[in-house]
LUMKE-519334 format. One line per 5 residues: number of its first residue (from 1); their letters; for each residue x, y, z of C-alpha. Coordinates in nm, 3 decimals, decimal comma, padded with zeros to 5 digits, always signed. Example, Ala and Ser with C-alpha at 12.3 -4.5 7.8 and 13.67 -1.06 7.14 Angstrom:
% LUMKE-519334
1 = as = +01,230/-00,450/+00,780 | +01,367/-00,106/+00,714
% end
This chain:
% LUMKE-519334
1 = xxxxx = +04,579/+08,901/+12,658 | +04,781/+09,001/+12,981 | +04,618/+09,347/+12,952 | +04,286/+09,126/+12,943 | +04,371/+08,921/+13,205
6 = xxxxx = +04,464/+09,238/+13,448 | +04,160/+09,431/+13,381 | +03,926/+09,107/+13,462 | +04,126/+09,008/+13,784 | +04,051/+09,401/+13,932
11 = xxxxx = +03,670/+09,380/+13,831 | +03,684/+09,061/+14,049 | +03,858/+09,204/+14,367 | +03,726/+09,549/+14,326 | +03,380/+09,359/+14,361
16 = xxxxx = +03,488/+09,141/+14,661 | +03,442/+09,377/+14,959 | +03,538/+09,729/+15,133 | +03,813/+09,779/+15,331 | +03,835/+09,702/+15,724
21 = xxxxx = +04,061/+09,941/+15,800 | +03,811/+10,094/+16,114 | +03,819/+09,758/+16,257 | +04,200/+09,726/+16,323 | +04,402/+09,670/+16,627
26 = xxxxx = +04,544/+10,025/+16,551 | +04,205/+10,175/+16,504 | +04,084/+10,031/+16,799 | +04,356/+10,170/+17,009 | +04,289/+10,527/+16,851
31 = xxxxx = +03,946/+10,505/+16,926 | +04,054/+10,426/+17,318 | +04,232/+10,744/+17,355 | +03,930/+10,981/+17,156 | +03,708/+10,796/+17,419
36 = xxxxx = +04,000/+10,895/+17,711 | +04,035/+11,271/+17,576 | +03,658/+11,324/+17,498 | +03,642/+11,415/+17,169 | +03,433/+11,323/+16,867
41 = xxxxx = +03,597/+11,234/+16,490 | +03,510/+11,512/+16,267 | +03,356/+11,310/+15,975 | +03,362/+11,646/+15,703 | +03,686/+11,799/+15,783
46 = xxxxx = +03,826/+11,909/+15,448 | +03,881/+12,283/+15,411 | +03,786/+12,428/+15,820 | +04,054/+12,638/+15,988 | +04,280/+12,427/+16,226
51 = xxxxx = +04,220/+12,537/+16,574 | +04,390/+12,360/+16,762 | +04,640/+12,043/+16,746 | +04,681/+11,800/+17,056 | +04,950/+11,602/+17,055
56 = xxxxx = +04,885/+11,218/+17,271 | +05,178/+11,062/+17,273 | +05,117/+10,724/+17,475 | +05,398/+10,492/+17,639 | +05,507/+10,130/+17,527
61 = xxxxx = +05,288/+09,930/+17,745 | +04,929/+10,015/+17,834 | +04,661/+09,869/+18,090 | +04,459/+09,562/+17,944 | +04,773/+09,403/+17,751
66 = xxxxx = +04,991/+09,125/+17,814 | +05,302/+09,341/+17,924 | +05,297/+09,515/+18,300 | +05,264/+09,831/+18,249 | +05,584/+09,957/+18,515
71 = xxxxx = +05,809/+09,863/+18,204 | +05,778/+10,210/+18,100 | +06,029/+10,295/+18,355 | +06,281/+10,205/+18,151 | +06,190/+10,360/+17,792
76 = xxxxx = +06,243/+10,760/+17,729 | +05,897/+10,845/+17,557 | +05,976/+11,044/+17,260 | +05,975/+11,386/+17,329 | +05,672/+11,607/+17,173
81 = xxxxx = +05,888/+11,864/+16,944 | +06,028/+11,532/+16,770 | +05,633/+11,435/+16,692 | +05,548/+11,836/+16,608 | +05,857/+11,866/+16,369
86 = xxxxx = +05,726/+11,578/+16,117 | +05,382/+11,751/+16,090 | +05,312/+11,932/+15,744 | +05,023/+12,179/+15,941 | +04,996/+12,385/+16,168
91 = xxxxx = +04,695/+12,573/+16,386 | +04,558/+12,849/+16,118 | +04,597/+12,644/+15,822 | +04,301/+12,455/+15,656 | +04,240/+12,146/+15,721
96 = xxxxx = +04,402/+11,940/+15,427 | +04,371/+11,535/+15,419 | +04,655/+11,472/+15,167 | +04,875/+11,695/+15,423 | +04,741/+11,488/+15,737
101 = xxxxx = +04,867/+11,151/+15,568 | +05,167/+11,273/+15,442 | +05,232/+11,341/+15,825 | +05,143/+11,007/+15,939 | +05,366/+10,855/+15,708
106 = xxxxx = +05,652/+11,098/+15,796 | +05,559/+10,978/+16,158 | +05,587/+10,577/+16,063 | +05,878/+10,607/+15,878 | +06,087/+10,682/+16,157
111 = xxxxx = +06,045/+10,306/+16,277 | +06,024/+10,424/+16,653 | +05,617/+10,458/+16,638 | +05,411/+10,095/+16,724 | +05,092/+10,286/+16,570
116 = xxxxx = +05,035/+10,671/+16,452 | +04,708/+10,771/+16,370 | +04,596/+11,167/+16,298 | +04,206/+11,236/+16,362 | +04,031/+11,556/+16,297
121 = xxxxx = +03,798/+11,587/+16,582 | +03,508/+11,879/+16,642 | +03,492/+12,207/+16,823 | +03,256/+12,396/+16,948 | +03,340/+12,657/+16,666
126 = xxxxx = +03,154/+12,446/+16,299 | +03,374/+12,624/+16,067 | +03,688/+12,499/+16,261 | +03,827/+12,159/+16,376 | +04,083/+12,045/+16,608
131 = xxxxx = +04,349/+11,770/+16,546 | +04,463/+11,454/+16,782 | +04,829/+11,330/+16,686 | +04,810/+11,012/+16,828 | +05,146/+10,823/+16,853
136 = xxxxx = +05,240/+10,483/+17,068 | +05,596/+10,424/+17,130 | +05,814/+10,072/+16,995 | +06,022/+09,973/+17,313 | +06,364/+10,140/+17,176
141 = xxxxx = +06,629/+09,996/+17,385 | +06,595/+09,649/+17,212 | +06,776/+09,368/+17,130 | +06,684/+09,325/+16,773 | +06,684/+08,979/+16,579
146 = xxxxx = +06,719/+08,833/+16,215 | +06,756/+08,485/+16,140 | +06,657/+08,244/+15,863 | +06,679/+07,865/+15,964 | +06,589/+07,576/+15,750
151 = xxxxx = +06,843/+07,325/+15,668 | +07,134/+07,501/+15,778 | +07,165/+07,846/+15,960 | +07,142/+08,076/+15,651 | +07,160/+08,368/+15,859
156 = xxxxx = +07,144/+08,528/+16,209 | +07,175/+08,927/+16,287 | +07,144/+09,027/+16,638 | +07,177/+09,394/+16,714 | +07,146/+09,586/+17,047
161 = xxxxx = +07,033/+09,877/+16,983 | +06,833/+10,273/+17,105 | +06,630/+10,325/+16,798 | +06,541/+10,672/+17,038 | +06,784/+10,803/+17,219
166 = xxxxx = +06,652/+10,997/+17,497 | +06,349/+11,048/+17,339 | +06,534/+11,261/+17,037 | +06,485/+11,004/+16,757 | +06,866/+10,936/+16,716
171 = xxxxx = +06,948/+10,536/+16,640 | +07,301/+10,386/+16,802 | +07,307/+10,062/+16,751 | +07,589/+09,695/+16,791 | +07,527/+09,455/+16,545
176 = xxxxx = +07,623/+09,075/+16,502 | +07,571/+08,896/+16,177 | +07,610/+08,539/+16,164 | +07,680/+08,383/+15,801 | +07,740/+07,996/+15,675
181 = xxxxx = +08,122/+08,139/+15,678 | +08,146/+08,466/+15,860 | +08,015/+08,707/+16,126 | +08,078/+09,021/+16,154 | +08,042/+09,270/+16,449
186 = xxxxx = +07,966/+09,629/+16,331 | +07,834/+09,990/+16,512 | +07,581/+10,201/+16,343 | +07,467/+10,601/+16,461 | +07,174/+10,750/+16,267
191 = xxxxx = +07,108/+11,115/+16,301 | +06,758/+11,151/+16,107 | +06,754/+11,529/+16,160 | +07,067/+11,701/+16,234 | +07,036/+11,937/+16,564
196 = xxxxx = +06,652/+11,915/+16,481 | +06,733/+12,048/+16,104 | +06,674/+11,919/+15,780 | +07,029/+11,743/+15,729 | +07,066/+11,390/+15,805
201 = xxxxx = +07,405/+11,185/+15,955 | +07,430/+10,802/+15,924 | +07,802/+10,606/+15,975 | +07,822/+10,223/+15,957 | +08,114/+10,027/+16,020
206 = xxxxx = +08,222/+09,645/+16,126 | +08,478/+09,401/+16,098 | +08,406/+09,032/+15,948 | +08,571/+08,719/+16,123 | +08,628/+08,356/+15,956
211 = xxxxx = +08,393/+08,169/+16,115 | +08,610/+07,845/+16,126 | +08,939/+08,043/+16,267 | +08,772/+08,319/+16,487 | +09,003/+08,551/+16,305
216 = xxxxx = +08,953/+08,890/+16,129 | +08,932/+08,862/+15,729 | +08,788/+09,178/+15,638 | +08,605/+09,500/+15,739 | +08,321/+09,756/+15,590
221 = xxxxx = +08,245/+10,124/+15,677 | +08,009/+10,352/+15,505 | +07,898/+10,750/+15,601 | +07,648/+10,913/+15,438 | +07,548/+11,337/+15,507
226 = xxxxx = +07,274/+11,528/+15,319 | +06,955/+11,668/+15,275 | +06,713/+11,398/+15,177 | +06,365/+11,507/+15,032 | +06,144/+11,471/+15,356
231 = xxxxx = +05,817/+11,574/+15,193 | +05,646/+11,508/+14,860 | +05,624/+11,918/+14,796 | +06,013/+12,005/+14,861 | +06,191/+12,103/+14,611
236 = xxxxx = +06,572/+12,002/+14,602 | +06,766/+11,746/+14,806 | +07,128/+11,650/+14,822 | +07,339/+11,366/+14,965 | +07,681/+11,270/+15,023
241 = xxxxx = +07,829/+10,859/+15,029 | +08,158/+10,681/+15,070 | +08,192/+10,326/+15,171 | +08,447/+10,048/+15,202 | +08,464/+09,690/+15,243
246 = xxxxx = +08,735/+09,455/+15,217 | +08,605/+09,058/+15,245 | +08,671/+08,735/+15,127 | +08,408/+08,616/+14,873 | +08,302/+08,256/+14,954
251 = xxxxx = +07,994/+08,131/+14,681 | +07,844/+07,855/+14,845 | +07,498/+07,639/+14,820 | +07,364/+07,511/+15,094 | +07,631/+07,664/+15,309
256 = xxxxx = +07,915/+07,437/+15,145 | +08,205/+07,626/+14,871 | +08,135/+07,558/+14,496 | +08,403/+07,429/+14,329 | +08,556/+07,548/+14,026
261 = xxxxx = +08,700/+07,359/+13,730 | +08,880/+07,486/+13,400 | +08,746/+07,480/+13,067 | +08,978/+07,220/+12,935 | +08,905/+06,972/+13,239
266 = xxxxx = +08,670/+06,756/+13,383 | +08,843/+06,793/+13,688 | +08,797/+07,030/+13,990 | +09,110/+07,243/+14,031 | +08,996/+07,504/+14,326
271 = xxxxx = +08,729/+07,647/+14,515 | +08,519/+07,963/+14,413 | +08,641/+08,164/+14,692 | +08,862/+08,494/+14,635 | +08,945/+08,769/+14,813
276 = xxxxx = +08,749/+09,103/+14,752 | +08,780/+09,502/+14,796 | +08,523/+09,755/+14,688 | +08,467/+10,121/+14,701 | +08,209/+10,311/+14,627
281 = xxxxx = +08,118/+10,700/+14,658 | +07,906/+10,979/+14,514 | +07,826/+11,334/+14,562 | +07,454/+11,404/+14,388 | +07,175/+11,680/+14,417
286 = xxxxx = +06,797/+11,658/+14,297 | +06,544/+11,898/+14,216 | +06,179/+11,771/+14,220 | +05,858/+11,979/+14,025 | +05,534/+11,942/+13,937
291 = xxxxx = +05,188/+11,894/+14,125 | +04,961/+11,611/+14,049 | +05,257/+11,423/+13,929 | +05,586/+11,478/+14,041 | +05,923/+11,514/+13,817
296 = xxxxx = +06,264/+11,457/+13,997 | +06,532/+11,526/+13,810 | +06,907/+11,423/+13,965 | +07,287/+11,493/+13,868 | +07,541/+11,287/+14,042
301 = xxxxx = +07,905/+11,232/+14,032 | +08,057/+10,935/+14,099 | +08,369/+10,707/+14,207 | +08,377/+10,368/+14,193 | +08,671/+10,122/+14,207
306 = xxxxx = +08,662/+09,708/+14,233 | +08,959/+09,470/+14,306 | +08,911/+09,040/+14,322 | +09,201/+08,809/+14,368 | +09,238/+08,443/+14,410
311 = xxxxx = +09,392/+08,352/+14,809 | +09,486/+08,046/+14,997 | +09,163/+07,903/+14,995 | +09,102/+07,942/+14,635 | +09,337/+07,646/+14,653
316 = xxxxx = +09,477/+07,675/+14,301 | +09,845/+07,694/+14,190 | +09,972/+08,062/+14,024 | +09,969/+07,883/+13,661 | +09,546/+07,859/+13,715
321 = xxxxx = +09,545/+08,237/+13,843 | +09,497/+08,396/+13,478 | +09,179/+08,093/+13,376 | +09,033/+08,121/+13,706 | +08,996/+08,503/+13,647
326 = xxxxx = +08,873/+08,498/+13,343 | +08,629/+08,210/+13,439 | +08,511/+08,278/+13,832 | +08,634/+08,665/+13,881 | +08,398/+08,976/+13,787
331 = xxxxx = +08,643/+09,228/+13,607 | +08,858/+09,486/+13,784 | +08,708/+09,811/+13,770 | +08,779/+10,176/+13,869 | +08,477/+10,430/+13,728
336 = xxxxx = +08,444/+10,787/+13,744 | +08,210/+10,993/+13,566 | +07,863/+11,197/+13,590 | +07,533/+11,053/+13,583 | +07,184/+11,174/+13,545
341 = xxxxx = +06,903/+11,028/+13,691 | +06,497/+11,086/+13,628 | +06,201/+10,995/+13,860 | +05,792/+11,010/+13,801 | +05,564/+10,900/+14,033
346 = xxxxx = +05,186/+11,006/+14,142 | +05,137/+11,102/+14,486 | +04,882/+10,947/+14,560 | +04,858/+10,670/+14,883 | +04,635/+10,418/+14,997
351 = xxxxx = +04,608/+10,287/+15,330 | +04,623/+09,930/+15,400 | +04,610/+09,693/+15,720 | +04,674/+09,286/+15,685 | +04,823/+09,306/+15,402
356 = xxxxx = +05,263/+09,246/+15,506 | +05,145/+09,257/+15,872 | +04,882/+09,256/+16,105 | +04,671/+09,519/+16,238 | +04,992/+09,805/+16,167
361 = xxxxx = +04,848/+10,059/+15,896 | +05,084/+10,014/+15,600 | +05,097/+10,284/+15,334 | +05,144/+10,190/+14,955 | +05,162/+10,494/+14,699
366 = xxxxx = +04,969/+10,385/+14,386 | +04,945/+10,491/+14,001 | +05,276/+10,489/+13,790 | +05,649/+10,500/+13,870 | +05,916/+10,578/+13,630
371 = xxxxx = +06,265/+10,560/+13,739 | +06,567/+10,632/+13,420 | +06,906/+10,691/+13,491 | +07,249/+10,697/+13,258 | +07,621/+10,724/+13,423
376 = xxxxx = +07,943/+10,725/+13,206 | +08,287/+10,649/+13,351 | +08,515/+10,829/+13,178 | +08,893/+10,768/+13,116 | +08,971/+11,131/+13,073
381 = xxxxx = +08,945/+11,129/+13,463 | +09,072/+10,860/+13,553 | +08,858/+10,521/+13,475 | +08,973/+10,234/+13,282 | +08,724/+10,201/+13,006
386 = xxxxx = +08,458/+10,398/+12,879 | +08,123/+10,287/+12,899 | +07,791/+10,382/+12,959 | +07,520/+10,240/+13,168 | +07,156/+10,281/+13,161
391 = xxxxx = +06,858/+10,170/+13,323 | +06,485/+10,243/+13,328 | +06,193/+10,076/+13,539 | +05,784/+10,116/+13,497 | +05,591/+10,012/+13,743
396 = xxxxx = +05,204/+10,075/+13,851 | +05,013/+09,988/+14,133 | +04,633/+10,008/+14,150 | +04,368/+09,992/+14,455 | +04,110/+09,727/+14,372
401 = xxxxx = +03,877/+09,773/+14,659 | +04,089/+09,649/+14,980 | +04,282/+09,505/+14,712 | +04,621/+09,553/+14,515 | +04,789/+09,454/+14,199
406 = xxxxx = +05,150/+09,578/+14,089 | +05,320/+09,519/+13,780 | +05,664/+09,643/+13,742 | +05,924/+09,620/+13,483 | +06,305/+09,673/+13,428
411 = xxxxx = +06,642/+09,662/+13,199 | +06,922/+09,772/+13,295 | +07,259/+09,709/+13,026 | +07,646/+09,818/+13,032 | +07,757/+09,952/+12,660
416 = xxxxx = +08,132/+09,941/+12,606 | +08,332/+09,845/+12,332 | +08,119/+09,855/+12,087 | +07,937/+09,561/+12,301 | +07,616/+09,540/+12,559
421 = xxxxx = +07,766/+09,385/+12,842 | +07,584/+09,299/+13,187 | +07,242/+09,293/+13,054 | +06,902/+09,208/+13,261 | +06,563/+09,251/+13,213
426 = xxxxx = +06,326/+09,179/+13,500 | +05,951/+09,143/+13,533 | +05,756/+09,114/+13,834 | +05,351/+09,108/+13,935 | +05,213/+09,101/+14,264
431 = xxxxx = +04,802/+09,114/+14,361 | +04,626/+09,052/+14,678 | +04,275/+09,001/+14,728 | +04,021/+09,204/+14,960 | +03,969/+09,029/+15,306
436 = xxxxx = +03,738/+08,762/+15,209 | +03,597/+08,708/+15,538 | +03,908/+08,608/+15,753 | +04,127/+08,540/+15,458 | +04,291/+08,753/+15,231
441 = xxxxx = +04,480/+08,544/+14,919 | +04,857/+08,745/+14,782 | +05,056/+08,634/+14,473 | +05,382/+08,723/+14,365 | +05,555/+08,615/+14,026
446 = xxxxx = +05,902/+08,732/+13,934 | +06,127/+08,653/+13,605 | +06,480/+08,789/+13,591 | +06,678/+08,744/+13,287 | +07,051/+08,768/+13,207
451 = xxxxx = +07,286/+08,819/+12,904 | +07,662/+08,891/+12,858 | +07,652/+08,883/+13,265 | +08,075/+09,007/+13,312 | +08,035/+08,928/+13,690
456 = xxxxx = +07,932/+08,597/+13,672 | +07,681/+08,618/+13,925 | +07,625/+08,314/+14,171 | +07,214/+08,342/+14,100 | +07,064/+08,080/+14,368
461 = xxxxx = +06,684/+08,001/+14,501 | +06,615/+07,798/+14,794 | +06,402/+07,787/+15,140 | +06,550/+08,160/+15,252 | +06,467/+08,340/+14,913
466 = xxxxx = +06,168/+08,215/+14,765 | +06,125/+07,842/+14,784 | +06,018/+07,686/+15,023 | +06,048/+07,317/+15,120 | +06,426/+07,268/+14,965
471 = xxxxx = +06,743/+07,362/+15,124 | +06,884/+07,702/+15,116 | +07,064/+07,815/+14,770 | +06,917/+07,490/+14,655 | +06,924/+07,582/+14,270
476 = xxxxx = +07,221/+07,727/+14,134 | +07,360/+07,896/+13,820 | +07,629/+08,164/+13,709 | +07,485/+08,430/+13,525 | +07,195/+08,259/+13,466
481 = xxxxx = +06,796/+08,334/+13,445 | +06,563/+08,285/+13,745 | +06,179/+08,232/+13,806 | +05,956/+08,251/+14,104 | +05,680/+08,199/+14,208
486 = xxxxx = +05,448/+08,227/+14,566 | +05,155/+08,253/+14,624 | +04,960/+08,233/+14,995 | +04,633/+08,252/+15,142 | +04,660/+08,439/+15,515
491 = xxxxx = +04,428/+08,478/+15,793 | +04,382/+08,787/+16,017 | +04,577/+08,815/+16,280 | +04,409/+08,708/+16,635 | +04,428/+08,970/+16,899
496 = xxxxx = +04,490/+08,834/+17,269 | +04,603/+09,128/+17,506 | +04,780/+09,327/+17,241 | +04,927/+08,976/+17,098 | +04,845/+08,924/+16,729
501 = xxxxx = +04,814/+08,580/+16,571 | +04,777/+08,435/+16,228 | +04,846/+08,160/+15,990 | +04,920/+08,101/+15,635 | +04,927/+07,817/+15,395
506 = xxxxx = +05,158/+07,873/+15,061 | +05,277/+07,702/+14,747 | +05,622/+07,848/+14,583 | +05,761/+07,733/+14,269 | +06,071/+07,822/+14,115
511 = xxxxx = +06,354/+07,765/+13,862 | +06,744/+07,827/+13,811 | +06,804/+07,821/+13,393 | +07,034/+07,939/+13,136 | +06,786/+07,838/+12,852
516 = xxxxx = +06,407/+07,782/+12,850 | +06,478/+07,388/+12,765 | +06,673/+07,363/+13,013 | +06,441/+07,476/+13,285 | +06,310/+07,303/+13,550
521 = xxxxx = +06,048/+07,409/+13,751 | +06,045/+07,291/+14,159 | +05,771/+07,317/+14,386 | +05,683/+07,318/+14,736 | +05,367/+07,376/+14,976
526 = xxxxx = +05,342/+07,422/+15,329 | +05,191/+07,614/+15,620 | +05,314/+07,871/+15,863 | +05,267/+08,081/+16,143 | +05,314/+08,512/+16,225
531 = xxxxx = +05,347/+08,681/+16,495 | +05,323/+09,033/+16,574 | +05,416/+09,216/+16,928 | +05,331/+09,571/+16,802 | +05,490/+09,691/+17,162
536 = xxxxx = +05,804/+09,555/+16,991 | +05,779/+09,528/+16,620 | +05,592/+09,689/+16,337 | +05,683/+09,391/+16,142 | +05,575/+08,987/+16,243
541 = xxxxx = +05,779/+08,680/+16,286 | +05,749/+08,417/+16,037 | +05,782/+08,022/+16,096 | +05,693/+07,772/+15,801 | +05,679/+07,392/+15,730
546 = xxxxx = +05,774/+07,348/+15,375 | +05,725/+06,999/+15,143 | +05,922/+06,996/+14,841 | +05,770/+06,803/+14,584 | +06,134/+06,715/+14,361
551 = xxxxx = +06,225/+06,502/+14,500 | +05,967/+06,486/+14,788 | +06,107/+06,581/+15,116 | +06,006/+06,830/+15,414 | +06,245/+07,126/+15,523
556 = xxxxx = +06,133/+07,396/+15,835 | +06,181/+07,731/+15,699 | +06,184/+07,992/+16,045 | +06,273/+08,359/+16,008 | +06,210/+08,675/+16,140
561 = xxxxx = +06,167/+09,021/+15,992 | +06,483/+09,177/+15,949 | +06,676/+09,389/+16,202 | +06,482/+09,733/+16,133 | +06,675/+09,912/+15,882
566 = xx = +06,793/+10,239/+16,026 | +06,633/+10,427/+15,718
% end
């Protein structure tokens, strides 16, 4: 029936409408410089010699846009080697399309590009064609914002930060991350190509304050050095990670401390708040084969170690110490061990524009994904139990038209003494229409399920995860299952002097159960506003009004993307 159900719903958007792709704001901009450079697009490229390639690499700020132009000043363009070094061709080779879009996406994924676009253009020779590696700069010396407001502050990150240091690419960054109970103040460097190499440098680390005392109450650091697999027909990679972070663990709802009480009482004896120390660090390598579908096999050694302990604030008595592990605490762990890990996928990518933003090209790879892996800590060298944990994933994403459906599908379980422990099984669909006109509708259902859950996760859904209209963390539940649901019909974005515009109306629905009779579902509606400055962002901010229906009541729900990750 689902099967059924999936194949009717692509008939349906395949038949809805092409894609627009030529018409957006990126395109246009593209089509600006071809006009500037005098050139023509090559419209049968596939197969001629390369003759030439011309790199355009254009500033932050352009004439006919809302910025002033003398802005540039103050920005290092990225230099042309950094563009050059990310392109899979070169002038001889034949002119390959799957190569050209690999590039481009090589090209976004740095996060320092506002648009990239690579054109095969004629030459006077018919048998050869030229190439224009068109790139627009982000404004790089930013200061970078995160926040998620509805009924409380849920969350505000702040970061000042060169995503391109002199032009070279590199990311330095100061970060401040305001929580319900902490913030934290933290320094990240990001070497994506080591001395213009293939080897990659990235160190993180911060300190987290109590929010109430101003004082320090933990700290984090993380570095991470390897060879990461920059292109879909390399053939090994490798990586290096250790991290640290002491904290104390505070789980709240709606920004106020849960309270714990004892099995054998009715009573509250303490607060679910505990003090918390994790490492974590891994030495793996990868080997990837095949052609039209893609094999990655990975070996990996681990170390992994976890502490939790009740504190002041727990505000229980030594006697409780021993129930309120058992009952709040996940278990202490230390882990050692090899691991394996497998990967499919298909590489095969589809171009898409107003679909997460507006007018940005956004690449999605489609057809299947398989992702399998198996560790086992061992005590022979040093971890407390034996176990051994697996997980596996399927997912597939199809084109329909300027359309796109994704299923995807998971379990992941802990086996160890003779018992499955920390078992979850998650399901997820997502589809969005073609552009009907100026709208374009996108779903999203997700169910995650949980058994034998040893951590006794805080699972929680509210305004700043999924439904909007109710409070933040407004449904609560240890270990328990969770539902979602959104589902919202977007405009295009309006374009005013480089200034892109839309709106969006939405209904969410969700639930917080540990049994299907006890479920009950929630739902809200609302509207909302985005807003894209491509000079600045590749990635809009989001405001929206959201009703809740149970009981009926009206909560603002404001965020913005998130602080760019430095991947």
């Amino acid at each position: 029936m689902l099967a059924g159900a999936t194949v009717l719903f692509g008939v349906l958007l395949s038949a809805l409408g092409p894609s627009v792709e030529s018409d957006s704001y990126e395109w246009q901009r593209t089509r600006a410089v071809l006009e500037a450079e005098g050139l023509q697009v090559d419209r049968a490229p596939d197969g001629k010699r390369i003759a030439w390639i011309r790199v355009v690499r254009d500033q932050v700020f352009v004439d006919g846009e809302l910025f002033p132009t003398w802005l540039n000043v103050f920005h290092a363009r990225t230099r042309e080697r950094v563009v050059r070094r990310e392109l899979l061709f070169a002038d001889g080779d034949a002119y390959d399309h799957d190569r050209i879009e690999e590039s481009m996406r090589n090209l976004r994924g740095m996060a320092i590009f506002a648009q990239v676009r690579i054109v095969a253009v004629q030459t006077e020779q018919p048998d050869a064609v030229g190439v224009l590696v068109h790139t627009r700069d982000l404004w790089s010396l930013r200061f970078e914002t995160a926040f998620n407001l509805s009924s409380q502050i849920n969350s505000v990150d702040l970061a000042l930060v060169e995503r391109n240091l002199a032009g070279f690419g590199h990311y330095g960054g100061l970060g401040f991350a305001l929580r319900p109970d902490t913030f934290s103040i933290s320094e990240t460097y990001n070497v994506r190509r080591l001395l213009g190499g293939s080897l990659r440098l990235v160190e993180r680390g911060g300190v987290i304050f109590n929010r109430e005392r101003v004082t320090p109450e933990g700290g984090f650091g993380q570095i991470n050095f390897g060879r990461p697999f920059y292109r879909i027909a390399q053939r090994s990679s490798f990586g290096l990670v250790a991290g640290y972070s002491a904290r104390v663990r505070r789980q709240l709802s709606n920004g106020v401390p849960l309270s714990w009480t004892p099995s054998d009482t009715t009573d509250p004896a303490g607060l679910r708040i505990w003090n918390q120390r994790l490492f974590n660090s891994e030495a793996s390598y990868s080997v990837r084969r095949g052609q039209r579908t893609r094999h990655t096999v990975g070996v990996v050694w681990f170390f992994n170690a976890q502490h939790f302990a009740p504190n002041a604030e727990t505000g229980i008595s030594p006697a409780l110490h021993a129930a309120f592990r058992n009952d709040v605490l996940p278990p202490e762990r230390r882990e050692t061990g090899p691991g394996l890990r497998y990967r499919l996928f298909v590489p095969s990518f589809r171009t898409y524009t107003n679909l997460d933003t507006f007018g940005q090209s956004e690449n999605v790879r489609l057809g299947p994904d398989v992702d399998v892996a198996v560790s086992a800590p061992l005590t022979l060298v040093g971890s407390y139990k034996e176990a051994r944990i697996v997980s596996a994933a399927l997912g597939w994403t199809w084109a329909l038209g300027d359309g796109l459906l994704t299923a995807r599908g998971s379990a992941r379980g802990r086996y160890q003494d003779a018992t499955w422990l920390d078992q979850r099984l998650e399901a997820s669909i997502r589809g969005a229409t073609p552009m009907l006109g100026f709208l374009r509708l996108v779903a999203r259902a997700r169910l995650a399920l949980r058994h034998n859950d040893t951590a006794k996760t805080l699972v929680t859904l509210g305004s700043e995860d999924g439904l909007r209209g109710y409070p933040a963390d407004h449904l609560t539940g240890y270990g328990a299952h969770l539902l979602n649901v959104n589902v919202e019909l977007r405009t295009r974005a309006l374009s005013w002097r480089g200034v892109l515009l839309g709106a969006v109306a939405f209904y969410d629905a969700g639930a917080v159960f540990t049994s299907i009779p006890q479920a009950q579902l929630r739902h809200g509606v609302g509207v909302g506003l985005r807003l894209l400055l491509p000079q600045l962002n590749r990635t809009p901010w989001v405001a929206d009004a959201g009703f809740a229906t149970q009981p009926l009541g009206f909560v603002p729900t404001v965020r913005s993307a998130l602080v760019m990750s430095v991947d």
